[in-house]
VOLOKOL-100838 format. One record per residue (C-alpha): x, y, z. Coordinates in steps of 0.02 Angstrom, whole numbers, padded with zeros to 5 digits, always signed. Layout:
BEGIN
XYZ ...
//
This chain:
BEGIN
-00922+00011+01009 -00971+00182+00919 -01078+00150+00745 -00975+00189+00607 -00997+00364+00536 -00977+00266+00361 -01144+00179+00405 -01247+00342+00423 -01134+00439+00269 -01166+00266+00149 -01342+00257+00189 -01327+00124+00334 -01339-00009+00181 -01175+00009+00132 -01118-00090+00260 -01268-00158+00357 -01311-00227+00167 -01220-00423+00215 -01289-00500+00052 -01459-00573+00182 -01578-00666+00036 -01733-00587+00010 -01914-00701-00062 -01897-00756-00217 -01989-00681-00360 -02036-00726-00533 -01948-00660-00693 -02025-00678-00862 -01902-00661-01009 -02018-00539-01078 -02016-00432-00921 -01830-00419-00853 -01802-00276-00719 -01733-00122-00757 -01546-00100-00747 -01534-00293-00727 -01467-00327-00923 -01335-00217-01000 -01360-00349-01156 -01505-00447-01215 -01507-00599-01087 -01591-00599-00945 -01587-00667-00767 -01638-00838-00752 -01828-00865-00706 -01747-00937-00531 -01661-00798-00503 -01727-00680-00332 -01740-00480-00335 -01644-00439-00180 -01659-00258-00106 -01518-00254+00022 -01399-00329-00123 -01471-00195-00260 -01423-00058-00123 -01245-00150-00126 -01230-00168-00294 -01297+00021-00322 -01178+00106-00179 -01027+00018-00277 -01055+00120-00432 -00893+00252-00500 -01040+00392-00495 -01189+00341-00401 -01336+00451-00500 -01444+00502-00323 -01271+00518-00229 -01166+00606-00357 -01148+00753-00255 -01079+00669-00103 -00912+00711-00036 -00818+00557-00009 -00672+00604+00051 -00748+00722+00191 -00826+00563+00234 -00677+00461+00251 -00595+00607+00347 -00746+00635+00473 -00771+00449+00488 -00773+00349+00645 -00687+00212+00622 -00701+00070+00738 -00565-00055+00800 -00612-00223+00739 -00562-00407+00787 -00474-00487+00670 -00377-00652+00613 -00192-00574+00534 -00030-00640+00461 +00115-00551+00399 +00191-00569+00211 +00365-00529+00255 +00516-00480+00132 +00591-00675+00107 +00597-00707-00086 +00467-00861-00034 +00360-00731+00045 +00326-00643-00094 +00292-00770-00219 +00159-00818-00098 +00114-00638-00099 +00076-00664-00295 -00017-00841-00259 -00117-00777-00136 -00177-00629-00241 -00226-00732-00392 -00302-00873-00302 -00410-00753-00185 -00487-00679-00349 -00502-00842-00403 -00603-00895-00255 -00695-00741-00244 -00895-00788-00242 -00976-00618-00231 -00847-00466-00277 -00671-00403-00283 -00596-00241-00247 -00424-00189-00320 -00316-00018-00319 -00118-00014-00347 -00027+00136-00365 +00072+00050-00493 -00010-00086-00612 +00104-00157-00738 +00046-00250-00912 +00198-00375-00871 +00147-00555-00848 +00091-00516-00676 -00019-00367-00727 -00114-00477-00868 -00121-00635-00749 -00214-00527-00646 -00330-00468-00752 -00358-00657-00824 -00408-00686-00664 -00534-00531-00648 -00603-00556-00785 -00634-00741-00757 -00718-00683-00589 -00838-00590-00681 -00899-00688-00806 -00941-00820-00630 -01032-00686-00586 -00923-00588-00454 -00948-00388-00446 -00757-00315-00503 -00684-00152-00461 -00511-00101-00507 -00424+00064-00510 -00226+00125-00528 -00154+00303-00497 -00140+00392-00672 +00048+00454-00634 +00109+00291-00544 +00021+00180-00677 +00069+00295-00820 +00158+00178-00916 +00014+00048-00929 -00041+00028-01083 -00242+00084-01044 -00301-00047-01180 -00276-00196-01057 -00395-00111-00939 -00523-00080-01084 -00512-00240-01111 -00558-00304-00945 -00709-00197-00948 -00744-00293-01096 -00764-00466-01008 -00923-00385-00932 -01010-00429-01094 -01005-00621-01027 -01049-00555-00856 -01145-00707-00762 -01259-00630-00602 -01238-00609-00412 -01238-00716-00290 -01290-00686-00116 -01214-00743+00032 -01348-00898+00036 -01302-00947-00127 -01438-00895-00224 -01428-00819-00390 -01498-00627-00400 -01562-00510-00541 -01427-00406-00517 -01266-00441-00656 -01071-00421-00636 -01015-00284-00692 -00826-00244-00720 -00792-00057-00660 -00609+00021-00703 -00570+00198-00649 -00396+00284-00657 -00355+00396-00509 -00344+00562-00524 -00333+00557-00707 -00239+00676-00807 -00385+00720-00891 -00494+00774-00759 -00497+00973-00710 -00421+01023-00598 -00281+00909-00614 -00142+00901-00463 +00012+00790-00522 +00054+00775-00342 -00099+00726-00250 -00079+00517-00285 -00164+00362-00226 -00017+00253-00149 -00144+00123-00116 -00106-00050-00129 -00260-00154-00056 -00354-00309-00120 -00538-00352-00041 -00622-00501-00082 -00802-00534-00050 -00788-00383+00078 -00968-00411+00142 -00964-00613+00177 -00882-00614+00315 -00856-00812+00311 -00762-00798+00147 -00683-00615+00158 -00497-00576+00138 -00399-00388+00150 -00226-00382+00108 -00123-00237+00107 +00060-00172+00117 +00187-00109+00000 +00175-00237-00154 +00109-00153-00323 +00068-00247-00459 +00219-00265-00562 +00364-00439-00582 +00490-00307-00483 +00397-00328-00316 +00397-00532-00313 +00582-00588-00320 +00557-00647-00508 +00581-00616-00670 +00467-00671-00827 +00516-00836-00836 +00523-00855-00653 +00701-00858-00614 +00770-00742-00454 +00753-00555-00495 +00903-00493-00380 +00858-00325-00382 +00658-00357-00335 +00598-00224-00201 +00586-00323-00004 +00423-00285+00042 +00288-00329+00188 +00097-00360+00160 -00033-00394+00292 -00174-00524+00281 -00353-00494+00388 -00516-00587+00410 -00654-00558+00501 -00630-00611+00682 -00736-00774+00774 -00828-00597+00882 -01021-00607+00844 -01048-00425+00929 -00967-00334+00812 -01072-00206+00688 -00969-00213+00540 -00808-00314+00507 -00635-00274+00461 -00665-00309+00280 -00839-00220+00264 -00721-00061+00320 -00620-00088+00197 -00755-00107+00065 -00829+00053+00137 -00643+00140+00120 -00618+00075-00076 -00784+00157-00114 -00751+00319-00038 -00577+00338-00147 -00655+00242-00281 -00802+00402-00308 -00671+00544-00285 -00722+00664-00396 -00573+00664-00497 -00573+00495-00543 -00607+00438-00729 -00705+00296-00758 -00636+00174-00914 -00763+00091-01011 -00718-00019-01194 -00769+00020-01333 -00797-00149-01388 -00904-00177-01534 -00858-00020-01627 -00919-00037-01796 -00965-00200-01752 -00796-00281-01725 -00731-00342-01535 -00582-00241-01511 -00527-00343-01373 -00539-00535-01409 -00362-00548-01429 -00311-00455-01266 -00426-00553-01167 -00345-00704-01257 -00166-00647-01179 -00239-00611-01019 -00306-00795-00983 -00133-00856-01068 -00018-00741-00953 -00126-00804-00804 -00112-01013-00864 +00106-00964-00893 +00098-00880-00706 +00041-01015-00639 +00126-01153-00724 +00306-01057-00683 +00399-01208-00586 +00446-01055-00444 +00287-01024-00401 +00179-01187-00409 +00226-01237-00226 +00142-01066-00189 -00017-01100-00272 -00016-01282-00216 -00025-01258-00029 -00121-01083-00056 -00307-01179+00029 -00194-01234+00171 -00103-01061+00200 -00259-00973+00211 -00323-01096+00322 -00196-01102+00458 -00074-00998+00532 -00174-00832+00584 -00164-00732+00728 -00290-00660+00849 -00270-00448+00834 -00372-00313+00849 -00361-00168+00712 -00407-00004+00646 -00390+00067+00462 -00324+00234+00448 -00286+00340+00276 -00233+00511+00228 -00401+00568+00144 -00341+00755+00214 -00203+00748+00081 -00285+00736-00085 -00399+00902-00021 -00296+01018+00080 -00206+01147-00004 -00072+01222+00097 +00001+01056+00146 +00166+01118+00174 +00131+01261+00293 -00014+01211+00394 +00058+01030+00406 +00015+01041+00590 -00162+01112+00582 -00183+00992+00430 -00152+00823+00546 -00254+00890+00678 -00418+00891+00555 -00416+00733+00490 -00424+00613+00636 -00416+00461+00548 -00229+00517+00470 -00089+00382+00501 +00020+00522+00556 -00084+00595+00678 -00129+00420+00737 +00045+00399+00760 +00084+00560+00822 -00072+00565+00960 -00058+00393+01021 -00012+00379+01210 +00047+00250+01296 +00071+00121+01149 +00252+00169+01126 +00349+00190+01288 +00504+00095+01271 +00558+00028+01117 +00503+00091+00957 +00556+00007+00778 +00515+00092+00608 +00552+00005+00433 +00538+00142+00279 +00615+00144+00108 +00637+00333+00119 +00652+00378+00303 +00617+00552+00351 +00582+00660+00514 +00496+00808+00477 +00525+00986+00496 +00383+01109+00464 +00375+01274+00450 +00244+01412+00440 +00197+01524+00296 +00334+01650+00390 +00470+01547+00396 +00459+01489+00597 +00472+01314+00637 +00324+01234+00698 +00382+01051+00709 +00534+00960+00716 +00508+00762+00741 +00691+00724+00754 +00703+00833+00918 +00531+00766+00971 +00616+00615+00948 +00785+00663+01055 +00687+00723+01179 +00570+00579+01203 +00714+00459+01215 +00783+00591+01353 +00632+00569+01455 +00687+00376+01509 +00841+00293+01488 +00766+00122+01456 +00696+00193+01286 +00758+00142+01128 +00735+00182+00953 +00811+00061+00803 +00753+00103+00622 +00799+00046+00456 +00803+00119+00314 +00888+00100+00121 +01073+00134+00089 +01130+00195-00061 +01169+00031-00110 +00990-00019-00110 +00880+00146-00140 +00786+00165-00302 +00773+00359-00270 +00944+00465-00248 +00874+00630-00209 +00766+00557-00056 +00924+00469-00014 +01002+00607+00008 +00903+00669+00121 +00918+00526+00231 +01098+00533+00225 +01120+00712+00238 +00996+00757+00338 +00887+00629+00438 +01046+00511+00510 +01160+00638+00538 +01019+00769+00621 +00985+00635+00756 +01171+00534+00777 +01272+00692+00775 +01331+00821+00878 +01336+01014+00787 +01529+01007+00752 +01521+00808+00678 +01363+00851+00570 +01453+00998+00510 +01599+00907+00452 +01486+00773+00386 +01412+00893+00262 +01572+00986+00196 +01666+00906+00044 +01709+00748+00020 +01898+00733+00063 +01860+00823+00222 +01718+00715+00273 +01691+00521+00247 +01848+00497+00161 +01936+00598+00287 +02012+00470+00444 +02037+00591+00549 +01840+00629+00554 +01779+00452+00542 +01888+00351+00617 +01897+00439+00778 +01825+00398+00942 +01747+00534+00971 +01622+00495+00780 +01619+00297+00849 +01537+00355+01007 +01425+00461+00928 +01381+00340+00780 +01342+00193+00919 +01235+00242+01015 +01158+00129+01129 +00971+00185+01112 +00964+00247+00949 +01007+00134+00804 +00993+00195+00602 +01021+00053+00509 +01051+00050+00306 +01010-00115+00205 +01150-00179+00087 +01316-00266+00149 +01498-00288+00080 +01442-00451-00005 +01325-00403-00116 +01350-00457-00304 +01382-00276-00373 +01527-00280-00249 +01610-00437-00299 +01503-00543-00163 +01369-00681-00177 +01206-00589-00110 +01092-00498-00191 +01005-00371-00061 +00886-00281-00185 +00776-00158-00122 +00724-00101+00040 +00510-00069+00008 +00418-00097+00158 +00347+00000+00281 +00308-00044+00475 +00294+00036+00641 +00324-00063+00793 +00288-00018+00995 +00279-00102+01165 +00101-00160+01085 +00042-00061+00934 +00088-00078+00778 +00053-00006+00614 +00084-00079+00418 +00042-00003+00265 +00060+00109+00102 +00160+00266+00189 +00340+00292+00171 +00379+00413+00327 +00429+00535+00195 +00352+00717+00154 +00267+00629+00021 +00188+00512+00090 +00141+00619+00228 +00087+00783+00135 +00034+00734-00041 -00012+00538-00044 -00165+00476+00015 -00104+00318+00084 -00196+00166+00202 -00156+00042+00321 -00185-00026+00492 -00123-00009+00652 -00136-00174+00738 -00125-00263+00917 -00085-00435+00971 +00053-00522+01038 +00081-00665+00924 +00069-00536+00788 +00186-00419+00849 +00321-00567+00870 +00325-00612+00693 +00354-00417+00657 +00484-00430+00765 +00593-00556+00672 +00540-00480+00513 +00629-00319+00581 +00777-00427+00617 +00805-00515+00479 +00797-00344+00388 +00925-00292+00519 +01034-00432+00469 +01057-00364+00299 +01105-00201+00336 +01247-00078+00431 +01228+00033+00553 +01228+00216+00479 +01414+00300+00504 +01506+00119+00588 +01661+00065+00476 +01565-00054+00376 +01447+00057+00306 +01593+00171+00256 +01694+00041+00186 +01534-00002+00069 +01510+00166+00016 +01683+00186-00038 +01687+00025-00138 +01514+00091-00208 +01616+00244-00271 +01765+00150-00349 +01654+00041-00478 +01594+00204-00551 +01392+00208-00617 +01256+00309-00580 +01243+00232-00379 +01442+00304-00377 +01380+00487-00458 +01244+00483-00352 +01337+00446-00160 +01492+00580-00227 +01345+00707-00254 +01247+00689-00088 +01293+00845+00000 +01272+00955-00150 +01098+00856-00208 +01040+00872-00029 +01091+01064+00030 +00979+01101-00164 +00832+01006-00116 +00849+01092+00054 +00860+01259-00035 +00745+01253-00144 +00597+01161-00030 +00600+01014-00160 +00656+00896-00052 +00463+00894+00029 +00428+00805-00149 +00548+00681-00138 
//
């Protein structure tokens, strides 16, 4: 296995540095080492002055003072990032799976003996948010290294206090541990930055971090967890509502679980990656650190938030919903995982290339660790049956700065499924029943399902008016659209049925949120939509992933999201759309205004930001 380019960019210790004891020194109270006591205390006399930790601990800083000028996200991009054995489990869409998805966060951070790494695109100061940061800054004061950051657009709303306040907890800060056990000079610290902040020159509103990844103790590899997927931090992605009833309009999401695999010949391990990753996007230069302002003119601003952040945690986990989570938590992370091998892959490339639009093509072939060039390169992973779960589900077209098209995915697709008539392609996708986001509905409707299901004469007809189109018999109904719409080896599926609650049923399908890939034996689950966003303008992470038992439980994920939704264009799906347009509201305005929404996105390029 190649040696990770990370090693040799971070200074080897980044992620050679395992948290090894070093001998044991003496520390008189008179004579504390530098940088090792933001306040007056001290280490404790036992405490030991470990080097590889101080590198750790020094590496992990928002601006590193010797390595302020590196590039990190040329670093990411030009890394060589290894495939790693792991031990993986799947945190599918059931309402019970994400409740665990909540348990499992807090009581990893609660576990957590050495640090924690946190970034969500969106952080909420609901109860969720501020049991979260209970729990941080609990960690801290035990003496566990903390690092959080959220996306300054898709975190807007949070009220930036909370996170001062967190920083605040660092004034209790106990020391380090290394992996032996043994306490260390070096203190806790509590490090907050906001991505991309608004603040920070020059600013691009569109360049985001979609990231949604927790790493515990990323260096220990007998205690180290990595979870990732499509939950942010907020009550509407776990199925509940404050007081822990059902939220029936939560988002259905899917999260991924790793630890470091039983091999002893690997260099670095799946969560020391993903350490390594967190710091690169965690020192982008347009990041703003957060620090408190605590004791300004000697008063503690914060006492009372902190107070509300150790109450919202003790209410979280006293909710009657959720106390069978936290209950069998030790057991669930002690059983249950599957042998898979897996490589992390982000979209560094976005957040620094300019013309991402028009050199889209030359774009993906730079940055080799890109999720859509992964996808897009990989040969002989995906020869027969391919399955793709996305909120907003788009195939790209791209064009050059002249106008010429320079990729279309949906004929890539056409063609590929041309090649072999065993191949099959099923994908699922929101309806507008489900979707939180009309315009990139649109697309999919308009656009994406029709491009690849229909022939030049139905799409055309598809897209004219109303009366002549879906509510027109003649089109729909006929055998010739029934053909087309069922096709044997291509299947676009839309969640939301004819029972749900806004219809007069008794189900509640909420929101279609995660993201997946499926092939004959690769996989892939992260952050990314397969939208122009997320493929352009996010950075975004994830892994691609293989193993058999793994793969099988992705598998009936995929069907039991199946089993909530219609095929795009069969009688059902129509039938649901037109009772979605007789009870009036903004989903009614929004499905009657498709075709004109779509044909001025198209028009005006704006559906790439959608």
């Amino acid at each position: 296995m190649k040696v990770s380019i990370f090693s040799r960019c971070l200074l080897i210790a980044l992620l050679s540095c395992l948290m090894s004891a070093c001998a044991t020194t003496t520390i008189s109270p008179e004579d504390c080492p530098a940088g090792t006591q933001p306040l007056e205390n001290c280490p404790p006399l036992e405490a030991i002055n470990d080097e590889q930790l101080n590198t750790w601990y020094e590496l992990r800083e928002t601006l590193p003072g010797k390595y302020a000028d590196r590039d990190s996200m040329k670093l990411g991009i030009e890394a060589e990032v290894p495939v790693q054995d792991t031990r993986a489990k799947l945190l599918g869409s059931r309402p019970e799976e994400a409740l665990r998805s909540i348990a499992a966060k807090i009581y990893l951070i609660e576990e957590a003996g050495h640090s924690v790494d946190a970034v969500y695109y969106i952080f909420k100061d609901d109860i969720i948010g501020r049991a979260m940061l209970g729990a941080l800054c609990e960690a801290v004061i035990r003496g566990v290294d903390v690092r959080l950051m959220v996306d300054s657009i898709g975190s807007v709303g949070l009220d930036k206090t909370w996170l001062r306040a967190l920083q605040s907890c660092e004034v209790q800060a106990g020391f380090i541990h290394n992996a032996k056990g043994q306490q260390t000079t070096r203190r806790a610290r509590v490090q907050v930055a906001i991505f991309n902040a608004v603040s920070k020159s020059p600013f691009t509103s569109n360049r985001r971090s979609h990231d949604k990844l927790l790493v515990v103790d990323g260096f220990v590899p007998e205690k180290a967890v990595v979870m990732t997927g499509g939950r942010n931090v907020s009550l509407s992605y776990y199925g509940i509502l404050a007081d822990g009833t059902p939220n029936p309009d939560t988002y259905n999401d899917a999260e991924i679980i790793l630890r470091p695999g039983s091999s002893t010949e690997e260099e670095f391990t799946v969560s020391a990656v993903a350490e390594t990753y967190y710091t690169l996007l965690f020192q982008y230069k347009n990041n703003k650190q957060l620090r408190s302002k605590q004791f300004a003119n000697g008063t503690d601003l914060y006492s009372k938030r902190r107070e509300e952040m150790q109450q919202a945690l003790v209410e979280l986990k006293s909710l009657p919903s959720l106390q069978p989570s936290f209950a069998d938590m030790s057991e669930y992370l002690e059983s249950g995982w599957h042998t898979a091998n897996v490589r992390l892959a982000h979209e560094f490339g976005n957040l620094v290339n300019r013309a991402v639009v028009t050199d889209a093509v030359a774009n993906l072939a730079t940055n080799p660790n890109s999720i859509m060039h992964l996808i897009s390169s990989a040969e002989g992973a995906n020869k027969r049956h391919v399955r793709i779960v996305s909120p907003y589900l788009f195939l790209a077209r791209y064009y050059d700065s002249e106008g010429s098209l320079l990729l279309d995915e949906a004929q890539l697709l056409l063609d590929w499924l041309d090649e072999d008539p065993d191949r099959r392609c099923e994908m699922i996708t929101n309806s507008v029943l489900t979707s939180d986001n009309h315009p990139a509905q649109s697309v999919v409707d308009m656009s994406m399902a029709p491009g690849m299901l229909l022939d030049d004469e139905h799409r055309k007809a598809w897209l004219s008016g109303l009366e002549d189109s879906e509510l027109n018999p003649e089109l729909v109904e006929s055998d010739a659209w029934k053909a087309l719409v069922d096709n044997p080896r291509l299947s676009i599926y839309e969640t939301g049925r004819l029972d749900d609650t806004s219809l007069g049923g008794d189900t509640s399908y909420g929101k279609l949120h995660a993201k997946f890939l499926l092939g004959d034996s690769v996989g892939f689950i992260g952050t990314a939509n397969f939208d122009y966003r997320s493929r352009l303008f996010n950075n975004e992470m994830g892994f691609f992933f293989e193993g058999p038992e793994l793969r099988e439980e992705f598998i009936a994920e995929f069907e039991f999201l199946k089993g909530m939704s219609y095929r795009w264009g069969s009688p059902e799906w129509l039938e649901m759309r037109r009772q979605i347009m007789d009870n009036g509201g903004v989903r009614a305005w929004a499905l009657k205004n498709q075709r004109s929404l779509f044909k001025m996105l198209n028009a005006t390029g704006l559906e790439y930001l959608f």
